[in-house]
C-alpha positions in Angstrom: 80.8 254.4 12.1 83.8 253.3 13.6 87.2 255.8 12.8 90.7 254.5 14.3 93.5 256.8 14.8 97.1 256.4 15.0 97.1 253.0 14.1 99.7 251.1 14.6 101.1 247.4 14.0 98.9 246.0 16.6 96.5 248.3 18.0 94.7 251.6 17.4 96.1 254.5 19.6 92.6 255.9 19.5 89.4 254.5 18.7 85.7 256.6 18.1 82.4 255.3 18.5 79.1 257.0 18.9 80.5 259.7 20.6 83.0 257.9 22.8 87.0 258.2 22.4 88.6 254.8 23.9 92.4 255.3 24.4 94.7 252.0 24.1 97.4 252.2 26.7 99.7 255.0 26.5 103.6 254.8 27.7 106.4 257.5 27.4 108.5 257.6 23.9 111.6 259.0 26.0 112.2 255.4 28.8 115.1 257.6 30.0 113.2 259.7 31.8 111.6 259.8 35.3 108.6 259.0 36.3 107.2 262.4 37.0 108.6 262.9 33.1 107.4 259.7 31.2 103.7 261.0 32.9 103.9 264.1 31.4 105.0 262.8 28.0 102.1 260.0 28.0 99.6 263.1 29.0 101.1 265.2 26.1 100.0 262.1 23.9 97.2 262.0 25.4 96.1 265.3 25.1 97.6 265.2 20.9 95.3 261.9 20.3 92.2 263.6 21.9 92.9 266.7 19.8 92.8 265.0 16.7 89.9 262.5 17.9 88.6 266.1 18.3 88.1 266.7 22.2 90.1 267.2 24.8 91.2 266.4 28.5 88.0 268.2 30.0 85.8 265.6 27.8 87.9 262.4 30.0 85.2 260.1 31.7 87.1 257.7 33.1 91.8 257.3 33.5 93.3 253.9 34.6 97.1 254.2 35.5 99.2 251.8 35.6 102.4 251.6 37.5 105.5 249.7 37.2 106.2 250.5 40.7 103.2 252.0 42.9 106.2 254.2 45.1 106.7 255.9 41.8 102.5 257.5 42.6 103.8 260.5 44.2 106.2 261.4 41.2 103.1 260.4 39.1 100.9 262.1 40.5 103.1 265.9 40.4 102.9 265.6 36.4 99.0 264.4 37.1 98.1 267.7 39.1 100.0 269.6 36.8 98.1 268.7 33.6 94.4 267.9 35.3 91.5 270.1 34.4 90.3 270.7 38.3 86.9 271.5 36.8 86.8 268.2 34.8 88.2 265.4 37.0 87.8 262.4 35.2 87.0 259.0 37.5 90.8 257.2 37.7 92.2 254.1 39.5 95.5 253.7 39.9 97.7 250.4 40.1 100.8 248.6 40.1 101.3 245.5 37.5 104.6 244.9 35.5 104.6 246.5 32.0 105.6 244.9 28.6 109.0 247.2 28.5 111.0 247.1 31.9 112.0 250.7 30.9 108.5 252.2 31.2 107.4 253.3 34.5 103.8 254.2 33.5 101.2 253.4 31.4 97.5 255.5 31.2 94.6 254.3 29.2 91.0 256.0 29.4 87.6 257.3 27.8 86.6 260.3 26.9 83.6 262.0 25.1 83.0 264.0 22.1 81.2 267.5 23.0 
């Protein structure tokens, strides 16, 4: 069985499979904030879409980030170490590449388990 979540016009926010939660590519709903702010509002939405996929941040296998500007990691990575489970790092890589919307400074996509 296949369940998507938070579907949108194009894409699935969320999909589950055999016990896997694949994330599509998450970016802040507020552009007008900083960088260290649009990560914390992508890991909030992160953190809602795992809830109703029905796990959590501690389940994450694997985080890509993207950056708009890869200066901006340091800000990035403040809201990062703020949210992390440090008992349940998750494998991540970290890049720059331009995103769709000039206005977003990050984007995070990953995979994460069901318990």
């Amino acid at each position: 069985m296949i369940l998507r979540l938070a579907q949108e016009e194009r894409l699935s926010g969320a999909v589950v499979h055999r016990g896997i939660v694949y994330l599509a590519g998450q970016v802040a709903d507020d552009t007008s904030l900083d960088t260290e702010g649009q990560t914390a509002d992508v890991l909030n939405q992160i953190d809602e879409l795992l809830a109703v996929a029905g796990t959590d941040k501690a389940h994450l296998l694997s985080v890509q980030i993207i950056l708009a500007d890869i200066a901006d990691a340091p800000a990035m990575n403040r809201a990062w170490d703020a949210w992390l489970d440090t008992r349940a790092k998750p494998a991540r890589m970290t890049i720059q590449a331009p995103l769709a919307n000039p206005a977003w400074k990050v984007e995070i996509t990953g995979i994460a388990a069901l318990p």
